[in-house]
MITIPA-538880 format. One record per residue (C-alpha): x, y, z; residue in three letters; residue number from 1. Coordinates in Angstrom, 1 decimal, decimal comma. Layout:
// MITIPA-538880
X; Y; Z; ALA; NUM
...
***
This chain:
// MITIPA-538880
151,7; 185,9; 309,5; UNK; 1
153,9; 182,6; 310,3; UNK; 2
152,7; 180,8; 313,7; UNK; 3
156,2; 182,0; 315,1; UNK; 4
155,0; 185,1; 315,8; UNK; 5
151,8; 184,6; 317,3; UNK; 6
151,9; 184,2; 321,0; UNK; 7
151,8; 180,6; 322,3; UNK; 8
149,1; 179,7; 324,8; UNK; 9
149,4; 176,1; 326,2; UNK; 10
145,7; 175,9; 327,9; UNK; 11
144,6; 175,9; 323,9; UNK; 12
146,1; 172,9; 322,8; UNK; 13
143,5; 170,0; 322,4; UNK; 14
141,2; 172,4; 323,2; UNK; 15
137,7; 171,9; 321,4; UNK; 16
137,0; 176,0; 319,7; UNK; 17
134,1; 176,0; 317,0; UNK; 18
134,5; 179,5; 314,4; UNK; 19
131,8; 180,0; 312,4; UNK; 20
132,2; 181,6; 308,7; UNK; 21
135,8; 180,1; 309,3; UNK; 22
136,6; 179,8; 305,4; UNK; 23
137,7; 183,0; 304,2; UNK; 24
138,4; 186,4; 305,7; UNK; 25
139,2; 187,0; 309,7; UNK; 26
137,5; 183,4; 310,2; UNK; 27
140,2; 181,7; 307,7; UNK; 28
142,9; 183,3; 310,0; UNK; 29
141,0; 182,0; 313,5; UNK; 30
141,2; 178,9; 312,2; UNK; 31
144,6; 178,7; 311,2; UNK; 32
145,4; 180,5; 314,4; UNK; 33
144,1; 178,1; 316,4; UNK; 34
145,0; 175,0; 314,8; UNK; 35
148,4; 176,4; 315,3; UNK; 36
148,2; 176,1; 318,7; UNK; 37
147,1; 172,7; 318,7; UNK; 38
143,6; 173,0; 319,5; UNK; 39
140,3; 170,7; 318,3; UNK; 40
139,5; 173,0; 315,5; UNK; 41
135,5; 173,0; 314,0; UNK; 42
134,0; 175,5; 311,8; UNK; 43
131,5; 175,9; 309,7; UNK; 44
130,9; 178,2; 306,7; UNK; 45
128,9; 178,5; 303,1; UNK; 46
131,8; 178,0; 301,3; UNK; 47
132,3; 174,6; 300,7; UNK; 48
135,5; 174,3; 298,6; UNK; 49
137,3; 177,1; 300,6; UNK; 50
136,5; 175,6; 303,9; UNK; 51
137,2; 172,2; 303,0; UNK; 52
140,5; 173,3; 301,0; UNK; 53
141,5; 174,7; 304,7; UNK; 54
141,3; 171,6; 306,6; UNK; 55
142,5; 169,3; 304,2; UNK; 56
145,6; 172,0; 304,1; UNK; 57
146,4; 172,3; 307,8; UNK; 58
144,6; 168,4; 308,9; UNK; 59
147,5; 168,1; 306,4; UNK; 60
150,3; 169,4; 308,4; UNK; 61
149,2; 167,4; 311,8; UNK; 62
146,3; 169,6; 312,7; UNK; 63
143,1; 167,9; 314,2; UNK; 64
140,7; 170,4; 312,0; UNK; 65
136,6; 169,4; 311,1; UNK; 66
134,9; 171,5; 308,5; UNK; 67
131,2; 171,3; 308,1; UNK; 68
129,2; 173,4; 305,2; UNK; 69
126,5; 175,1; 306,9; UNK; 70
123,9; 177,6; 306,0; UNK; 71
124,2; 179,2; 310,4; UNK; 72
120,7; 181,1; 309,5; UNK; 73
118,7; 177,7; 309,2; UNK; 74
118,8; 176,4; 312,8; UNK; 75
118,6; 173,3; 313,1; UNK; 76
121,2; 172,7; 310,3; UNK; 77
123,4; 174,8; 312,5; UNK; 78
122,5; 172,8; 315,5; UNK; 79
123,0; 169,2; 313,1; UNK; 80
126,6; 170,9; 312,1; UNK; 81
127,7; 171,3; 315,6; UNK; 82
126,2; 168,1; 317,0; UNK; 83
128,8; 166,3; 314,1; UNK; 84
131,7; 168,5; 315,2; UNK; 85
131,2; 167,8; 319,2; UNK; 86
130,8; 163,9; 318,3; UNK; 87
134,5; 164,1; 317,2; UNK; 88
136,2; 166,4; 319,1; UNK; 89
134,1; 166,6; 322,1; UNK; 90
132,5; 169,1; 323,7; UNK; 91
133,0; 173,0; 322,4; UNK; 92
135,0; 175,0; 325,4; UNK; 93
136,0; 178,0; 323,0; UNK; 94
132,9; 179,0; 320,8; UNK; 95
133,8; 182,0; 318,3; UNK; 96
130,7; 183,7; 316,9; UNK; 97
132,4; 185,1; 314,3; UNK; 98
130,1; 184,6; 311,0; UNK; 99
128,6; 188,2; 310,0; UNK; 100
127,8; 189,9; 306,5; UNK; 101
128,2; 193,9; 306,4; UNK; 102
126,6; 194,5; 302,9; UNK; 103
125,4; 197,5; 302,5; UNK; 104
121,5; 198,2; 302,5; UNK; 105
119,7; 201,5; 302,1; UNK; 106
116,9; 201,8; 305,0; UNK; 107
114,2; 202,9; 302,6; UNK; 108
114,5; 199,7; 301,0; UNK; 109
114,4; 197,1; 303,6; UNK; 110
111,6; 194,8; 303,5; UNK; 111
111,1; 192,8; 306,8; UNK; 112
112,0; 190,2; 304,9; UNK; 113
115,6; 191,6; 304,4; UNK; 114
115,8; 193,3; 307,8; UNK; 115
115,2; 189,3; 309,2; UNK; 116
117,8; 187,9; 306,8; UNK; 117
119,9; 190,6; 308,4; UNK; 118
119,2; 189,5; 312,0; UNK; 119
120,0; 186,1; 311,4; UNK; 120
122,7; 186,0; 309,8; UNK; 121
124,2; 188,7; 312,4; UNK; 122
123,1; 188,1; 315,7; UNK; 123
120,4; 185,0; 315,6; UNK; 124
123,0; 182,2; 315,1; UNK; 125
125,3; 183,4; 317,9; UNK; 126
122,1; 183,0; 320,2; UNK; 127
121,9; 179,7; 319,2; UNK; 128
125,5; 178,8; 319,0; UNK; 129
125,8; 179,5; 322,8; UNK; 130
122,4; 178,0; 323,2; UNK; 131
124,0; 174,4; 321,8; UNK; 132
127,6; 174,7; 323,2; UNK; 133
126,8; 176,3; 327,2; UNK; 134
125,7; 173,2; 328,2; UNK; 135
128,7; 171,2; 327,2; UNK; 136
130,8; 174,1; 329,2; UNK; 137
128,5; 174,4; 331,9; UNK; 138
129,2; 170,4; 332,7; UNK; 139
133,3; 170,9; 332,3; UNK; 140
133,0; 174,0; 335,0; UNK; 141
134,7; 176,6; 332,3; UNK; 142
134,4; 177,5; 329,0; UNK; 143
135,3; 181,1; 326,8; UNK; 144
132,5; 182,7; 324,5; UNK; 145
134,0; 185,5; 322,2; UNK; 146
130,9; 187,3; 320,0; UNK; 147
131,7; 189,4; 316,9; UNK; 148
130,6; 193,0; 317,4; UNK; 149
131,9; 196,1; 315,3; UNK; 150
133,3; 199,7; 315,7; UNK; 151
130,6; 200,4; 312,7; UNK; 152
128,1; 201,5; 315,3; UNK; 153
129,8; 202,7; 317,8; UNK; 154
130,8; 205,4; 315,7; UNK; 155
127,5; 206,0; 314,2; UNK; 156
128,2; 204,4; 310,4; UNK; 157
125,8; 205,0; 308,3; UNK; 158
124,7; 202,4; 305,1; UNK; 159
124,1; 199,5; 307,2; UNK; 160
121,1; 200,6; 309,1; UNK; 161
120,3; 196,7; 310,1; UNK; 162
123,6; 195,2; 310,7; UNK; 163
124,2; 197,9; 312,8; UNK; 164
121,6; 197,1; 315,1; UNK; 165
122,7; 193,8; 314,9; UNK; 166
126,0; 194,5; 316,4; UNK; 167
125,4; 196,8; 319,0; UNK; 168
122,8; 193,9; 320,4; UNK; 169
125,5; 191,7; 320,2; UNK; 170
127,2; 193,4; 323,0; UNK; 171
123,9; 193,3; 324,6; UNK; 172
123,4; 189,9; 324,7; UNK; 173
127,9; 189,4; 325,6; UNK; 174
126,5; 191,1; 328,7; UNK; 175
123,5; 189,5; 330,0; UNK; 176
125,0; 185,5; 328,8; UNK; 177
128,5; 186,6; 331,0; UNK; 178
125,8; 186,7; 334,2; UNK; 179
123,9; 184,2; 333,6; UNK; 180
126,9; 182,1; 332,3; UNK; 181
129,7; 183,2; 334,9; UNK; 182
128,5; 181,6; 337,8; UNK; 183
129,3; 178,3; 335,9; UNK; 184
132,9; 179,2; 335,0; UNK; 185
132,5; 180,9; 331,8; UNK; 186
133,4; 183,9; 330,3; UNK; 187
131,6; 186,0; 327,7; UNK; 188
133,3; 188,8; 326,1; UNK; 189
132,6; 190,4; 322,8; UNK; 190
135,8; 190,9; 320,1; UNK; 191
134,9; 194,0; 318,2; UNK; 192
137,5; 194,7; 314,7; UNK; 193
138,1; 197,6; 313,2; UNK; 194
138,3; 198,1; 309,3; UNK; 195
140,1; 194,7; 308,5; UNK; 196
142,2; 194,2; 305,4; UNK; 197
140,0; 191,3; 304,1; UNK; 198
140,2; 190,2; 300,5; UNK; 199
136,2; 191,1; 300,8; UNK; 200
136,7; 194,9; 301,8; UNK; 201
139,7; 195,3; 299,8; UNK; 202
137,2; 194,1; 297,0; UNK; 203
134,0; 196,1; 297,3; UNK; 204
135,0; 199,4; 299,8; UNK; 205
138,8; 200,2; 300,4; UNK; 206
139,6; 203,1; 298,1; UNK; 207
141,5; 206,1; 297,9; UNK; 208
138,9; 207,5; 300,0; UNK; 209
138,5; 204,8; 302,2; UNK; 210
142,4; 204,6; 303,1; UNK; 211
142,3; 208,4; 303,5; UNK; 212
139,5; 208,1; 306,2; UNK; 213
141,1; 205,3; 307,7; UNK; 214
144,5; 207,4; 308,2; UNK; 215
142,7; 210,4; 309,9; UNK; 216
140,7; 208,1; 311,8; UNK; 217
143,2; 205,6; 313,6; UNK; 218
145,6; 206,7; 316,0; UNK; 219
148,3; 204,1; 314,5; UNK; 220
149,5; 204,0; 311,2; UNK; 221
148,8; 201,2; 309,0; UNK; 222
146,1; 198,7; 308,8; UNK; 223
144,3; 195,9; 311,0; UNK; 224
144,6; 192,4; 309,6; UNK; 225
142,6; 189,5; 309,9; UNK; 226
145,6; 188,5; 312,0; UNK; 227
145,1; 191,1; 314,7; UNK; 228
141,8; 189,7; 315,1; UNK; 229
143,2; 186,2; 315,3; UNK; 230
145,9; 187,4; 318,3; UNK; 231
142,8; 189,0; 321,0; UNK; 232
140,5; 185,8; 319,9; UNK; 233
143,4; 183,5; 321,2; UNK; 234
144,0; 185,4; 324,3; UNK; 235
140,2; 185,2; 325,0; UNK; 236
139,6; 181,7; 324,4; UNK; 237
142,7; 181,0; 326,7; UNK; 238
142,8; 180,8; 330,3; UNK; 239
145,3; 184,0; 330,3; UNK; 240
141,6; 185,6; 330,1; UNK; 241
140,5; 184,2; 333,0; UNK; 242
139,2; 187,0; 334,6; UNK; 243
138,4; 188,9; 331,5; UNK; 244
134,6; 188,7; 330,6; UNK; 245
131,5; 191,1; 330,0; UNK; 246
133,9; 193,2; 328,3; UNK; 247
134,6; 194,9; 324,7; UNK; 248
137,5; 193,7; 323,3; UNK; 249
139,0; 196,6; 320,8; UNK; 250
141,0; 195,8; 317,9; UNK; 251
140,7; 198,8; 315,6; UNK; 252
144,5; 201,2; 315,7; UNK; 253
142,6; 203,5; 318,2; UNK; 254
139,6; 204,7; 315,8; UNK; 255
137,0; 204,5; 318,4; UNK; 256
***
């Protein structure tokens, strides 16, 4: 989708944002979103040749973008990553919690080894993300937090068992950081997607069967895009959403 028709919002420009798993999928299209409205773009990701490919591309076209290849489950790399990313563009005043991995997982085999790796790269790092970034906000008086939840658990998915869990405490801990957060000027809301058209679902789940589920399930025709997810992150990270916080975000055609 060109930047024309994605709604402007001045308050983002030069704004500091930080996206993690920004590379490919629905993070790719945050960043691109919100480098085209001018804002202090970091991410971090795995990927190293995709993410750095991205910022070269739009640093290229008079963006201010900073890439950092990070693994967010080891902590204090995470916390080294961001560290780097504030020291050039400041402090973080819209922090994205997007990274997540949705594979699917069979409960009778999960190991607690597995079901950790689960937790951390679901929910653990968006702890920690806040944990770095809130003081920077709490200093400036304002600041947006948008965590990553899913309709997979709200409407009782099964395959997934862990990540799952991991989601629906992600609107759990949304909650509890708005109060303790607000007070300070900052909102915490959780974004939660649909089934998004990502090369990765396209890939590995969207069949025949798939599509027909999708088509009895949403109340609008078509599909959600990484785009869609890109248009409600932008209004939240914005001070349109000034009053908007503790609160599920829904971008799924009406399936939940």
């Amino acid at each position: 989708m060109s930047d024309e028709m994605m709604g402007r919002y001045p308050s983002l420009k030069d704004r500091p944002v930080l996206i993690s798993g920004g590379a490919t999928g629905i993070g790719e299209a945050l960043v691109r979103a919100f480098a085209g409205q001018g804002a202090r773009v970091g991410f971090v990701d795995l990927a190293e040749a995709e993410g750095t490919a991205l910022a070269d591309e739009l640093n290229a076209a008079g963006g201010t973008v900073a890439f950092r290849a990070c693994d967010i489950t080891d902590i204090e790399a995470y916390r080294a990553a961001i560290a780097a990313i504030e020291a050039l563009h400041g402090p973080t005043l819209a922090l994205v919690n997007n990274a997540a991995n949705d594979t699917r997982h069979d409960w009778r085999d999960v190991t607690p080894d597995y079901f950790d790796g689960r937790v951390a790269v679901n929910l653990r790092h968006a702890f920690f993300a806040i944990q770095a970034t809130a003081p920077g906000m709490i200093a400036a008086g304002r600041g947006s937090i948008v965590n990553f939840g899913s309709i997979g658990w709200m409407k009782a998915s099964g395959g997934y068992p862990v990540y799952a869990a991991s989601k629906a405490a992600v609107h759990g801990m949304t909650r509890s950081f708005a109060r303790d957060l607000g007070k300070h000027g900052i909102r915490v809301n959780t974004l939660v997607p649909g089934w998004v058209m990502t090369k990765r679902q396209l890939d590995l789940w969207v069949d025949d069967a798939a599509n027909a589920e999708i088509d009895k399930a949403q109340c609008l025709s078509g599909r959600v895009m990484p785009d869609d997810i890109a248009r409600m992150a932008l209004f939240l990270a914005a001070d349109d959403s000034r009053m908007c916080t503790a609160q599920n975000f829904v971008v799924d055609g009406g399936w939940v």
